[in-house]
C-alpha positions as CSV (number, residue, x, y, z in Angstrom):
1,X,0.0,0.0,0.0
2,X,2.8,2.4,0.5
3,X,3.7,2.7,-3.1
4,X,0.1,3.4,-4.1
5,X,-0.1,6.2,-1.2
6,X,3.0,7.9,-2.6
7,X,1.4,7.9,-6.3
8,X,-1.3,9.4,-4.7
9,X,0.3,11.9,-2.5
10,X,1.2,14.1,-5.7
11,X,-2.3,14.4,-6.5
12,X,-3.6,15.3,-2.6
13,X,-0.6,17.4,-1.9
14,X,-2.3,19.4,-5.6
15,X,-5.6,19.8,-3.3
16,X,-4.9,20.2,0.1
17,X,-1.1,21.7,1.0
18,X,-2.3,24.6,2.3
19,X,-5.4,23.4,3.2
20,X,-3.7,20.9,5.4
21,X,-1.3,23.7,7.1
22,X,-4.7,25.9,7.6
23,X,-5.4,23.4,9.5
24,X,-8.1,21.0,7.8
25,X,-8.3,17.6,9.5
26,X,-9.5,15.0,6.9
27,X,-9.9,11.5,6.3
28,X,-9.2,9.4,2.6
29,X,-12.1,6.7,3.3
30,X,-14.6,4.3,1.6
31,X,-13.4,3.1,-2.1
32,X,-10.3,5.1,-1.9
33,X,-8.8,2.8,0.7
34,X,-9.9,0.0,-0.4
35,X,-8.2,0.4,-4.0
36,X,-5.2,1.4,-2.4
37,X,-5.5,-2.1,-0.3
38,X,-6.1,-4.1,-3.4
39,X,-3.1,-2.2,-5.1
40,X,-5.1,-0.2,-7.6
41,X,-5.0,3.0,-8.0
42,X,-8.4,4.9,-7.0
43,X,-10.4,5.9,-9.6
44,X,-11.6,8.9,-7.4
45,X,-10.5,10.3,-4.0
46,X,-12.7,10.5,-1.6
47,X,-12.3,12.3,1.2
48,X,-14.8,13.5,4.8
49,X,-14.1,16.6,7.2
50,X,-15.6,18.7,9.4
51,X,-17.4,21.6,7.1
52,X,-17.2,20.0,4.1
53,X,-19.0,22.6,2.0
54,X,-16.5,25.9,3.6
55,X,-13.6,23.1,3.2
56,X,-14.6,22.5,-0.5
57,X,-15.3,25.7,-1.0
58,X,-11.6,27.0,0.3
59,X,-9.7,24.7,-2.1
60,X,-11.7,25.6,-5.1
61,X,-10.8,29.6,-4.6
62,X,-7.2,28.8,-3.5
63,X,-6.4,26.5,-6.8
64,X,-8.8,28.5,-8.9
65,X,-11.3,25.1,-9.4
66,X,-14.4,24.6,-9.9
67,X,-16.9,23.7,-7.1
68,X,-19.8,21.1,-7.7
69,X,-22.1,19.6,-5.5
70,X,-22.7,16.1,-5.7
71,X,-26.1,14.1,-5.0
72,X,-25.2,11.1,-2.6
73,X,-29.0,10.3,-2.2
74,X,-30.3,9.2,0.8
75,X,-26.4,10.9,2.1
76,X,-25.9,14.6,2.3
77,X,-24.4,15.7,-0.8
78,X,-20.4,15.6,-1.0
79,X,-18.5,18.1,-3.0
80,X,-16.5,17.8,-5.9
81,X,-13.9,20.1,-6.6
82,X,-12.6,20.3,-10.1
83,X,-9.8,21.7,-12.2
84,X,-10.6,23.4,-15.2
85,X,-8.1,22.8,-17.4
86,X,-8.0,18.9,-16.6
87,X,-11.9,18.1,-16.0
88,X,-10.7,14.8,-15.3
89,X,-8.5,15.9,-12.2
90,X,-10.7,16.5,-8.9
91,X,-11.2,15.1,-5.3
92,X,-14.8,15.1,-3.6
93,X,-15.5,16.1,-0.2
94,X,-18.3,15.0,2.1
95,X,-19.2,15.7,5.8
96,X,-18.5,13.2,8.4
97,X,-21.2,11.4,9.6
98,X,-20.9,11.2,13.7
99,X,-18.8,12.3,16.7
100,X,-15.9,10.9,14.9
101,X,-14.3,8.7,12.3
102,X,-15.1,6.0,14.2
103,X,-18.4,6.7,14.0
104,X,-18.5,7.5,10.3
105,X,-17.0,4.6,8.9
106,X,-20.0,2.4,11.5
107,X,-22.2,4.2,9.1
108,X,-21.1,3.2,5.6
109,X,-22.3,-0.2,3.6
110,X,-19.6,-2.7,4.0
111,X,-16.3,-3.5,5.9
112,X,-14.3,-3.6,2.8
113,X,-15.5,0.6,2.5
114,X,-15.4,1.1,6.1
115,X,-11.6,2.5,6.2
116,X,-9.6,5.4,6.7
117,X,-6.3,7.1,6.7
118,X,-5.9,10.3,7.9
119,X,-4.7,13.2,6.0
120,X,-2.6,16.0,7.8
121,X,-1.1,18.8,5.9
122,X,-2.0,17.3,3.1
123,X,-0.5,14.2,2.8
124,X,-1.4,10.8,3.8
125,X,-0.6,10.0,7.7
126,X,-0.6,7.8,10.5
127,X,-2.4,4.2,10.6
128,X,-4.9,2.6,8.7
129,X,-8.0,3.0,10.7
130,X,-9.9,0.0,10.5
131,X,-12.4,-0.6,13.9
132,X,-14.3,-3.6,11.2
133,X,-11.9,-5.4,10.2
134,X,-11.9,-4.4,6.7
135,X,-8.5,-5.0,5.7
136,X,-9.2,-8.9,6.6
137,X,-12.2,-9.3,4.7
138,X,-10.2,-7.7,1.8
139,X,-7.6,-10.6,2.3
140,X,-10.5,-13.6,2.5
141,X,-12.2,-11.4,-0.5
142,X,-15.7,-11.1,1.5
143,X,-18.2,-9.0,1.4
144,X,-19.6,-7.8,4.6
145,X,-22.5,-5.9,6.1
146,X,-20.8,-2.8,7.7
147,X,-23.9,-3.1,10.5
148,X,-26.7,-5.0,11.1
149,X,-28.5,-1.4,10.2
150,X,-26.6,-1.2,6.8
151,X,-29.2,-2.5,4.3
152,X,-32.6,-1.0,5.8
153,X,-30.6,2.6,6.2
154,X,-30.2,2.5,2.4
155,X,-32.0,-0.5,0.4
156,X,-30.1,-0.1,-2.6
157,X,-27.1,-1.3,-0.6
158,X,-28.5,-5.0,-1.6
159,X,-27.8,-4.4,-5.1
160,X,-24.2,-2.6,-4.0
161,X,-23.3,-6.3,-2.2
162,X,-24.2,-8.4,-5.5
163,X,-21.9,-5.1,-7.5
164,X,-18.8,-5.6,-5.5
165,X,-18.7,-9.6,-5.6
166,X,-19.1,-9.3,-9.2
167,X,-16.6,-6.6,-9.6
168,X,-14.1,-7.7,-7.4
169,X,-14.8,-12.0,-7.3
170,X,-15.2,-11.9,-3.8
171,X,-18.4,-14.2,-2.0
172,X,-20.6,-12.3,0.0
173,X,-21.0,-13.7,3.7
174,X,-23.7,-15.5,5.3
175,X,-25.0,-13.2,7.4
176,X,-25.0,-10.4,4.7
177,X,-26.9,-12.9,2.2
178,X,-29.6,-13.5,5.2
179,X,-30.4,-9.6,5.2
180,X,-30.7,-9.2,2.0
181,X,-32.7,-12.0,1.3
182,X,-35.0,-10.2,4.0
183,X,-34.9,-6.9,2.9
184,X,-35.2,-7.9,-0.6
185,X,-38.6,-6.7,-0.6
186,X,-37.2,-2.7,0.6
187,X,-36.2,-1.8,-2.7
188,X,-39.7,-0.9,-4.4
189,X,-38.4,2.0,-2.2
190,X,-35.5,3.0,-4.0
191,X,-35.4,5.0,-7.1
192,X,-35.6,4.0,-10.3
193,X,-32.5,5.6,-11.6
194,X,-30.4,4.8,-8.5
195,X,-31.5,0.9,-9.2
196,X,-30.6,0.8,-13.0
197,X,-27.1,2.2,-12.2
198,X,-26.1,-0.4,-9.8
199,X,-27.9,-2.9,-12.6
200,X,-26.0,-1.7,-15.5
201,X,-22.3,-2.0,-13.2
202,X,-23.4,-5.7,-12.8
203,X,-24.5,-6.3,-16.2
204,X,-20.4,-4.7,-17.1
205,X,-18.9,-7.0,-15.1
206,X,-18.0,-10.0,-16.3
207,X,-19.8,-12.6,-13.8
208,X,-23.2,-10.6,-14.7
209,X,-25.3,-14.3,-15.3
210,X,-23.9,-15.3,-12.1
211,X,-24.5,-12.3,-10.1
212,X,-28.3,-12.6,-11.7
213,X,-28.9,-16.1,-10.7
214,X,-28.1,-15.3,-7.0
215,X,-30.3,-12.4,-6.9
216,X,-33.1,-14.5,-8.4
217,X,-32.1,-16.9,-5.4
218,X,-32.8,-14.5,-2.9
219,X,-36.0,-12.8,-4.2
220,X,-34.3,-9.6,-5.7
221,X,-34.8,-9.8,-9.0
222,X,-38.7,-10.8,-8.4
223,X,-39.1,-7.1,-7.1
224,X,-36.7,-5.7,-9.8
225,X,-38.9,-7.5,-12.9
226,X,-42.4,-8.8,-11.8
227,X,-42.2,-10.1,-15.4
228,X,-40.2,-13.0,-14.7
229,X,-42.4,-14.6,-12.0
230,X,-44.8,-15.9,-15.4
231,X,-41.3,-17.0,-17.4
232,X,-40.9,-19.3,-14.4
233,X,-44.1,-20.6,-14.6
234,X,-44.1,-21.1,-18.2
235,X,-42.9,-24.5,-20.2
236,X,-41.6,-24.7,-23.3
237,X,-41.9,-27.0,-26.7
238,X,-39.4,-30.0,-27.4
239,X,-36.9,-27.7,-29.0
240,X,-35.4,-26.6,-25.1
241,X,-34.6,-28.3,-22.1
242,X,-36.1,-25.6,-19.4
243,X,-39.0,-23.8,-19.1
244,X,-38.7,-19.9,-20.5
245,X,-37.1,-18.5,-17.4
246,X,-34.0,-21.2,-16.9
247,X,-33.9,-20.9,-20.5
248,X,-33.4,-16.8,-20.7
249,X,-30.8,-17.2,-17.4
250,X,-28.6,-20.1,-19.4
251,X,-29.3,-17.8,-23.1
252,X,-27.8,-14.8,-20.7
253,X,-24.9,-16.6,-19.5
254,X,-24.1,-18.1,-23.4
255,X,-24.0,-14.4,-24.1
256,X,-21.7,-13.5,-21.4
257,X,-19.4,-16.6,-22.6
258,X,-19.4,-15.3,-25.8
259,X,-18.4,-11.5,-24.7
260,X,-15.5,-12.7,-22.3
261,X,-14.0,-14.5,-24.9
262,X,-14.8,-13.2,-28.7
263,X,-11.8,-14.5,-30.9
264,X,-12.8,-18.2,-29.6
265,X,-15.9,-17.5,-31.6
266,X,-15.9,-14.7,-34.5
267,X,-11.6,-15.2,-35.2
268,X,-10.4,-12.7,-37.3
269,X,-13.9,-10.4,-36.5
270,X,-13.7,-10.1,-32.8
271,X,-11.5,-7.0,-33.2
272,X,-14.5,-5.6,-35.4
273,X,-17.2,-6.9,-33.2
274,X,-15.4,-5.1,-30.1
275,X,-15.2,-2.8,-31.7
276,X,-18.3,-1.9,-32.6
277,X,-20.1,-3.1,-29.2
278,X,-19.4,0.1,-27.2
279,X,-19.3,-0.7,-23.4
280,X,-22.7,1.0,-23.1
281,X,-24.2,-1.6,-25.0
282,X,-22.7,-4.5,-23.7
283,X,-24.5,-4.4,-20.5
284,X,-27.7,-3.9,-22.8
285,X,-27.3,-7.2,-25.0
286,X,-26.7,-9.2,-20.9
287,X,-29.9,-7.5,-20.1
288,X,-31.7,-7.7,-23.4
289,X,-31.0,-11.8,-23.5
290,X,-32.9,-12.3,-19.9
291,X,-35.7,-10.5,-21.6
292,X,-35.4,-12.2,-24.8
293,X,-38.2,-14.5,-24.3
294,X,-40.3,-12.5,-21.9
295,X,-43.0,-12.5,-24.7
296,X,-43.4,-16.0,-24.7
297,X,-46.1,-16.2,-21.2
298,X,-48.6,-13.7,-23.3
299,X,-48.2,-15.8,-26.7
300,X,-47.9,-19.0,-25.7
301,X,-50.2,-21.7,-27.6
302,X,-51.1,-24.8,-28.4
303,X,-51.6,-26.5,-31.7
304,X,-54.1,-29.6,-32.4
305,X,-51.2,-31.8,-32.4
306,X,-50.6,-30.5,-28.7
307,X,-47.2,-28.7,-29.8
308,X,-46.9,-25.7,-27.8
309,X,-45.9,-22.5,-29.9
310,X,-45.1,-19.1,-29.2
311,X,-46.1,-17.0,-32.7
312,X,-45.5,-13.6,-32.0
313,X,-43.8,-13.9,-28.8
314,X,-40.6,-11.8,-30.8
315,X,-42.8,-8.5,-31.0
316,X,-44.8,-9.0,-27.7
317,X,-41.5,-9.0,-25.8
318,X,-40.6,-6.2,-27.2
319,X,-43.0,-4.0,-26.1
320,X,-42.8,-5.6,-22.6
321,X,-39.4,-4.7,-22.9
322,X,-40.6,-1.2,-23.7
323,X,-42.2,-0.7,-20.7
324,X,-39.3,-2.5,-18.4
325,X,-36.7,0.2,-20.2
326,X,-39.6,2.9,-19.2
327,X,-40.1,1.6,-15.5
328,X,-36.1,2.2,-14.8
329,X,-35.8,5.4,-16.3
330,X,-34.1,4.0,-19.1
331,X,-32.5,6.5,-22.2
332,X,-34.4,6.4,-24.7
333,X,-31.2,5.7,-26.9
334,X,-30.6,2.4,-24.8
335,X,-34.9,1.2,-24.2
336,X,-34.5,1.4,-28.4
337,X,-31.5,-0.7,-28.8
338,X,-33.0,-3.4,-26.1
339,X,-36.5,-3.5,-28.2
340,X,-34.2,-4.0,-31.4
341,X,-32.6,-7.0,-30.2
342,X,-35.6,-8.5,-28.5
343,X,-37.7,-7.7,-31.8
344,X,-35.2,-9.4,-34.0
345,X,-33.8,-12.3,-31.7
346,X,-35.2,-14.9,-34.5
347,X,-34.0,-13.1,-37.5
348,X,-30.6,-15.6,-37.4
349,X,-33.1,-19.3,-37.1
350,X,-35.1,-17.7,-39.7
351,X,-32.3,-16.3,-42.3
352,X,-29.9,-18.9,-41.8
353,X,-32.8,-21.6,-43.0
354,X,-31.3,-23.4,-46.4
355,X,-33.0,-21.4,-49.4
356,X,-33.4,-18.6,-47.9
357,X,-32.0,-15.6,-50.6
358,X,-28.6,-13.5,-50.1
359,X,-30.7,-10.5,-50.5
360,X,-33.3,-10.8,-47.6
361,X,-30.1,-10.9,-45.4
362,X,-28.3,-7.9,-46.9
363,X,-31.8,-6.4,-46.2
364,X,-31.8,-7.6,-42.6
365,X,-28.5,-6.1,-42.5
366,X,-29.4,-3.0,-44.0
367,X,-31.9,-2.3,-42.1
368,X,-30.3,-3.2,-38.1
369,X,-26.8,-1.5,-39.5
370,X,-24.4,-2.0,-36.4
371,X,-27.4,-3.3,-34.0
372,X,-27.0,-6.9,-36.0
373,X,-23.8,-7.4,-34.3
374,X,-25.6,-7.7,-30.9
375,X,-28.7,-9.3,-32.5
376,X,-26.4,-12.3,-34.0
377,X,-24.8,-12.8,-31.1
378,X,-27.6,-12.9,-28.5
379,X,-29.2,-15.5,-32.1
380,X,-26.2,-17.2,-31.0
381,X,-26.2,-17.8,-27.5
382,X,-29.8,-18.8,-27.7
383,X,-29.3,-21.7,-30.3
384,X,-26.4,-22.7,-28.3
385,X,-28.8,-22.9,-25.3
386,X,-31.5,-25.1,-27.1
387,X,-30.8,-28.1,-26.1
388,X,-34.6,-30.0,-26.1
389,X,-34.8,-33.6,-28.1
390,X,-36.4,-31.5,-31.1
391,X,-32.9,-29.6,-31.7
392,X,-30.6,-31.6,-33.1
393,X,-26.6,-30.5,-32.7
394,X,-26.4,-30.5,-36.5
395,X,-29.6,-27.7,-36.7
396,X,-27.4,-25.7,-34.1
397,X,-24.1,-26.1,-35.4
398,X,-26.0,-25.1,-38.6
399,X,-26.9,-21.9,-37.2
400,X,-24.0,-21.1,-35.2
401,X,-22.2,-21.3,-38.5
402,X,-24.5,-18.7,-40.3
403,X,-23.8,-16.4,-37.2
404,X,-20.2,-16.6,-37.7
405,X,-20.1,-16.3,-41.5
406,X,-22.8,-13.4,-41.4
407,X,-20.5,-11.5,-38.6
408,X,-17.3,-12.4,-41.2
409,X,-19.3,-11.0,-44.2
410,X,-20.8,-8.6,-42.5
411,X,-17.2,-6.4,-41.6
412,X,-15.4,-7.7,-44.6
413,X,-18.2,-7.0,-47.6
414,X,-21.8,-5.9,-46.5
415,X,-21.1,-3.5,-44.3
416,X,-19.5,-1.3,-47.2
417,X,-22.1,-2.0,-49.2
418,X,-24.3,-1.0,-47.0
419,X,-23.0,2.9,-46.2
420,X,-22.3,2.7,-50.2
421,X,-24.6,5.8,-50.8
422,X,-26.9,5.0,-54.0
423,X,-25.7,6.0,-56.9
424,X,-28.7,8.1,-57.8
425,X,-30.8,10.1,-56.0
426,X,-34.1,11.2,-55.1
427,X,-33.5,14.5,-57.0
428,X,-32.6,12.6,-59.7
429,X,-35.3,10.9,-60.3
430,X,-37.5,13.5,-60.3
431,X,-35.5,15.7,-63.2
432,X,-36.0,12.7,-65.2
433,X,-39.9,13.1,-64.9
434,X,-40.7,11.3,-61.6
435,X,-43.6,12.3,-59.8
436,X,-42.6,12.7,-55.9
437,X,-44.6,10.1,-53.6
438,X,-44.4,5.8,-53.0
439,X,-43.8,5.4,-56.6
440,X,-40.5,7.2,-56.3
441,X,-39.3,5.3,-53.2
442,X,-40.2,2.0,-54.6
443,X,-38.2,2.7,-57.7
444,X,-35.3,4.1,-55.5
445,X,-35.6,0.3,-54.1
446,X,-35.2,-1.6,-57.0
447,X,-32.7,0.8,-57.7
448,X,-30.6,0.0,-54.4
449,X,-31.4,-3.5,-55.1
450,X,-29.9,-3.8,-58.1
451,X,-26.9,-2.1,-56.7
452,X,-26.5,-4.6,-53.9
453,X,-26.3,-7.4,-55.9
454,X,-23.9,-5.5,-58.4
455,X,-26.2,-5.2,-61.6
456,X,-25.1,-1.4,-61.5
457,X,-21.8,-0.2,-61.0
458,X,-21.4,3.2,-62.1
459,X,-24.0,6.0,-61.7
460,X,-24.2,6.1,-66.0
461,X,-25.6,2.3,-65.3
462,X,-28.3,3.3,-62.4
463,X,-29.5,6.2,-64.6
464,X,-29.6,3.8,-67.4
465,X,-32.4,1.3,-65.2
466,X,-34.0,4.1,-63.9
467,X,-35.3,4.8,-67.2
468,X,-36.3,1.3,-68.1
469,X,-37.9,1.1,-65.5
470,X,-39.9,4.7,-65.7
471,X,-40.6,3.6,-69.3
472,X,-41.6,0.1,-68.2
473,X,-44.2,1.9,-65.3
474,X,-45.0,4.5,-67.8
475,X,-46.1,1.5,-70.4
476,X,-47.8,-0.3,-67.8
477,X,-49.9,2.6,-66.2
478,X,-50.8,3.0,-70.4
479,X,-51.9,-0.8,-70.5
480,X,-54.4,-0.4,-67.3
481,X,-56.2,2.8,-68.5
């Protein structure tokens, strides 16, 4: 830990000299600590005093920073001051909680964030101050109620436990686990937007599926997503081995798979398909593949030959989706990107069927742009989790095989194809003698047809079929009058 404190004494000595030697007593706590413990470097630096806001307030004039309050909901606020030139460079400040720091670090959510070191004349100093034994549930990697008080103070504290094992591989102990398998229920009471952010750190980590099925084994995710209390009830046709709900967990964990370890299944893609995956929407596709079936309770059927089928269970999910991306305060960028893949989820069993033409997947393609990367790989993960007497390993190795060679063709040809802009236009069109309206977009159409499948070239060759085919409607509308 010492050579992590002096990497970090350059940057405290930046905010506080002087505001040690005026005579500031402060405390480097909670995250900050623990990073330091685990031999990372703290993302942020986070610090309590006395008069927080004056302290804040102080270093801000005397390094000419900027001073911004930060919500810490249901906490008093802590303040962040920041340089200007470097917005990336600033330390936060809140008020300590309690008589002393003893008594502020009794307050906070877990042993492993209950520490201190104390900061005089700005520098690090003296012990660590750990009265919960912090450091050793650090060592056994444990996550650990900081007080029996610690969940029902702040519910969303249950979904912080689950974060940090997921985060940092640690287990979460017994005790812990009993609370918040009681207290499950206290987080109808927490915000919206306070729940999806602790969600979407999960859903980024890298044992998301994992963290999922433990809150589904303590009642959490039942008061997260009513929604899957009918997926658990609901069985499923010969072509999988669980009903929908074990299904959509074992589909979410395929997907997860596939993520942690792309070369092993797109080669020479997975840079592209990285790529293209922003870490936004990675957490999205976790999400969107526990919810890819969630369509199925409202659809579900039976045929005379007592198959069970789910028609329409693609576009019902969706718009339960819709209204799940709603209920957390979703962006509307990221509800529309969940929809998406839920909505097309069965594009890859359906295009990758023999006979089917190259054109109605460029379409596809056209159509989804970047979102089919996402969409073939949650098509994917779900084939690879079919595994009912009705789905044969040659069917899925079938599909998986159109996923991989669609993802291939899809960087290497399609995709320039399909930001090719046509060669004619609109405009052009219509100085020829086309009348503006449906007629004009359906022979823009055949025109970008003909284009994708290389029949025209050059713009001399799309202004060439343009007129045959004005002629050819021109000759027809003739005929019918």
């Amino acid at each position: 830990m010492k050579a992590m404190i002096e990497a970090i004494a350059v940057t405290l000595e930046k905010w506080l000299g002087s505001a040690g030697d005026s005579g500031l007593q402060a405390y480097l706590v909670g995250g900050s600590v623990r990073d330091l413990l685990l031999g990372h470097a703290p993302k942020d630096l986070d610090l309590v005093c006395r008069n927080a806001k004056e302290a804040a307030a102080h270093i801000a004039r005397r390094t000419n920073a900027s001073l911004v309050p930060m919500e810490k909901k249901p906490d008093e606020p802590c303040y962040r001051v920041v340089d200007r030139m470097i917005p990336d460079s600033y330390i936060d400040l809140a008020e300590m909680r309690g008589r002393d720091i003893g008594e502020d670090l009794g307050n906070r959510d877990f042993t492993i964030n209950a520490m201190a070191i104390e900061i005089r004349a700005g520098l690090p100093a003296g012990e660590l101050i750990d009265p919960l034994q912090g450091a050793e549930d650090l060592r056994v990697k444990k996550v650990r109620m900081a007080s029996g008080r610690a969940l029902v103070s702040d519910p969303l504290r249950i979904l912080r436990a689950v974060r940090h094992a997921a985060q940092l591989n640690f287990s979460i102990d017994e005790r812990t686990l009993e609370e918040m398998r009681a207290r499950a229920g206290l987080l109808a009471c927490v915000s919206a937007e306070r729940i999806l952010a602790e969600l979407l750190l999960i859903l980024g980590s890298e044992r998301a599926a994992l963290s999922f099925r433990r809150m589904d084994e303590l009642g959490i995710l039942p008061v997260l997503f009513p929604e899957i209390v009918a997926m658990k009830a609901c069985g499923q046709n010969g072509y999988h081995h669980r009903d929908v709900w074990g299904h959509s967990l074992l589909v979410m964990e395929t997907v997860e798979h596939i993520l942690n370890d792309l070369p092993a299944y797109f080669g020479d893609s997975s840079r592209e398909v990285a790529n293209t995956l922003t870490s936004g929407q990675m957490p999205l596709l976790k999400l969107a593949a526990m919810f890819h079936d969630v369509g199925k309770p409202v659809t579900k059927g039976l045929r005379p030959d007592k198959r069970i089928t789910f028609y329409g269970h693609d576009k019902a999910g969706a718009g339960i989706v819709q209204h799940i991306a709603g209920r957390l305060r979703m962006p509307n960028r990221s509800g529309d990107l969940m929809m998406r893949i839920v909505r097309e989820h069965l594009k890859p069993l359906v295009l990758s069927r023999s006979g089917t033409r190259e054109i109605s997947r460029l379409r596809w393609f056209r159509r989804l742009r970047d979102d089919v990367v996402p969409v073939l790989i949650l098509g994917m993960a779900d084939i690879m989790s079919s595994l009912g007497p009705d789905s044969g390993a040659e069917y899925r190795m079938s599909v998986i095989a159109w996923v991989q060679e669609s993802m291939h063709s899809y960087f290497t040809a399609l995709k320039q194809k399909i930001v090719a802009p046509l060669l004619v236009t609109g405009d052009d069109l219509i100085s020829m003698g086309m009348e503006p309206g449906v007629g004009l977009g359906n022979l823009l159409s055949r025109l970008r047809l003909a284009q994708d499948i290389g029949k025209i070239t050059s713009r001399e060759e799309a202004l060439r079929l343009a007129r045959e085919l004005m002629n050819k409607r021109s000759e027809g509308g003739k005929r019918r009058s």
